[in-house]
C-alpha positions as CSV (number, residue, x, y, z in Angstrom):
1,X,10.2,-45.7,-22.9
2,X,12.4,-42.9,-24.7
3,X,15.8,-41.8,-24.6
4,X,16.3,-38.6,-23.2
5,X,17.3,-36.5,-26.7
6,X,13.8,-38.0,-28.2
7,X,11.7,-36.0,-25.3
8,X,13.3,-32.7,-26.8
9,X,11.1,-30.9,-29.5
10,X,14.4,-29.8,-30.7
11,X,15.6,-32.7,-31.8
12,X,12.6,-33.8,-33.3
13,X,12.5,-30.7,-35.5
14,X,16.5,-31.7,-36.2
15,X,15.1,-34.7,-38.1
16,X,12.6,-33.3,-39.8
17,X,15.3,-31.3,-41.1
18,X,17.1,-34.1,-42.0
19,X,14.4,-35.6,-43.9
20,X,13.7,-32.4,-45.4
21,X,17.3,-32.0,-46.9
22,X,17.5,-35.5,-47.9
23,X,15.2,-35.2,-50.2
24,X,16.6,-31.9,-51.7
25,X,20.0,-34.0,-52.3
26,X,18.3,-36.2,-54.2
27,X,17.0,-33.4,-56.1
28,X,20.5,-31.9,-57.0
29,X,22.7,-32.1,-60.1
30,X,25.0,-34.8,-60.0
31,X,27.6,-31.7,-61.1
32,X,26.9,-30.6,-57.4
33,X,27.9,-33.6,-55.9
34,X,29.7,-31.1,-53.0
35,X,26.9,-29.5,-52.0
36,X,24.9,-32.7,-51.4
37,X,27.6,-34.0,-49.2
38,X,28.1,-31.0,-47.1
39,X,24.5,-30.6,-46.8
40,X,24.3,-33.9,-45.7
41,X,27.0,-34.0,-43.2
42,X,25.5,-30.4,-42.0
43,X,22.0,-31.4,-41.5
44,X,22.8,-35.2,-39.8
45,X,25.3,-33.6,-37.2
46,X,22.6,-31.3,-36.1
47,X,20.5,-34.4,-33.9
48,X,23.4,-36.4,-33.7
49,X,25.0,-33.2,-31.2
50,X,21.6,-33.1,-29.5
51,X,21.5,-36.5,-28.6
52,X,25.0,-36.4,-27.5
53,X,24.4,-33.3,-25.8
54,X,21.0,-35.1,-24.3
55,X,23.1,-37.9,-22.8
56,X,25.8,-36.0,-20.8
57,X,25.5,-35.3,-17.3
58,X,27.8,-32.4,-17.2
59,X,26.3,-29.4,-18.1
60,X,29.3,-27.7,-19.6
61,X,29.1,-30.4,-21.9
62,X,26.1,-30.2,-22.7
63,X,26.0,-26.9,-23.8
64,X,29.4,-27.6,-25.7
65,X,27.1,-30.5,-27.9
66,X,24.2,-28.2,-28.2
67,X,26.5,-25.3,-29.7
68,X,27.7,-27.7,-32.3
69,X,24.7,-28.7,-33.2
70,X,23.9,-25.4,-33.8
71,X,26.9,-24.4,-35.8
72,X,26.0,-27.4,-37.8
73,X,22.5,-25.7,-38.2
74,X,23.8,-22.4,-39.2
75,X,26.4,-24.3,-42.0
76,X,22.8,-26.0,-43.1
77,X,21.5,-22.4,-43.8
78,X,24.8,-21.5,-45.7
79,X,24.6,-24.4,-48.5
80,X,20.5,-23.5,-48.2
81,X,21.9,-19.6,-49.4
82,X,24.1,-21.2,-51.9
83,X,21.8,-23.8,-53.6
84,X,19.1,-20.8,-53.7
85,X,21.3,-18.6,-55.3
86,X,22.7,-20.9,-57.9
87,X,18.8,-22.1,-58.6
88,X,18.9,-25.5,-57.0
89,X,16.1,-26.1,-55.2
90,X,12.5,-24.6,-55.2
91,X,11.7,-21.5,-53.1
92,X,9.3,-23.6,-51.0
93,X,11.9,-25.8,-49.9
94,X,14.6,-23.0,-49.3
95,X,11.7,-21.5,-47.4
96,X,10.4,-24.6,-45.5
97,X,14.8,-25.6,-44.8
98,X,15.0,-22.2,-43.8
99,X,11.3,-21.4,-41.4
100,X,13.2,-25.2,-39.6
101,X,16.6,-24.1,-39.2
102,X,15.8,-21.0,-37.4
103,X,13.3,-22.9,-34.8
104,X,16.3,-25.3,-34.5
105,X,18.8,-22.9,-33.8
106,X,16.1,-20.5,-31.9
107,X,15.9,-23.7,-29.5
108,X,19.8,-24.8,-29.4
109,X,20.6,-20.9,-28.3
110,X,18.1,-21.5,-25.6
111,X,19.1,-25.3,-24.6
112,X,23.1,-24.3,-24.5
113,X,22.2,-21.1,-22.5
114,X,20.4,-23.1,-19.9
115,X,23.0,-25.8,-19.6
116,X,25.9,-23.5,-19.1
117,X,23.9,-22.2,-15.8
């Protein structure tokens, strides 16, 4: 048996996400102690929203969960631009972040869109 959010391929990709970013925070300067936080906070809402959004019955708000989740998805790509431009991480895992964050938010455009109807 599986709660509803698990049956959705986009939150699977949300924790794969989150797995990927946890271990770039581990990565990063302790000087940089507010990226890793933000980045954290960023990457964990994103399934956190879908499951919410998963469990609601009303589909205005589900659409309302599934648009946070991908504002918390597009913040993800932000600190990904920053910690790339001030040399942070590797260009395979800016790459790898990034190729995940754009199915994620690819799929949350597509979830919201359908739950507003």
């Amino acid at each position: 048996m599986q709660f509803d959010h698990e049956k959705l391929d986009a939150y699977r990709v949300a924790i794969d996400f989150v797995a990927l970013a946890d271990g770039i925070v581990e990565q990063l300067p302790r000087g940089r102690a507010y990226l890793a936080d933000q980045l954290q906070r960023a990457a964990t809402s994103i399934p956190l929203n879908i499951a919410e959004g998963a469990g609601e019955s009303s589909p205005a708000e589900k659409a309302r969960f599934y648009r946070m989740a991908k504002r918390s998805a597009t913040e993800s790509a932000a600190v990904f631009d920053v910690a790339n431009r001030l040399s942070l991480i590797t260009s395979d895992s800016y790459n790898a972040g990034r190729e995940l964050l754009l199915r994620i938010v690819s799929m949350l455009v597509n979830m919201a869109r359908r739950s507003a109807k």
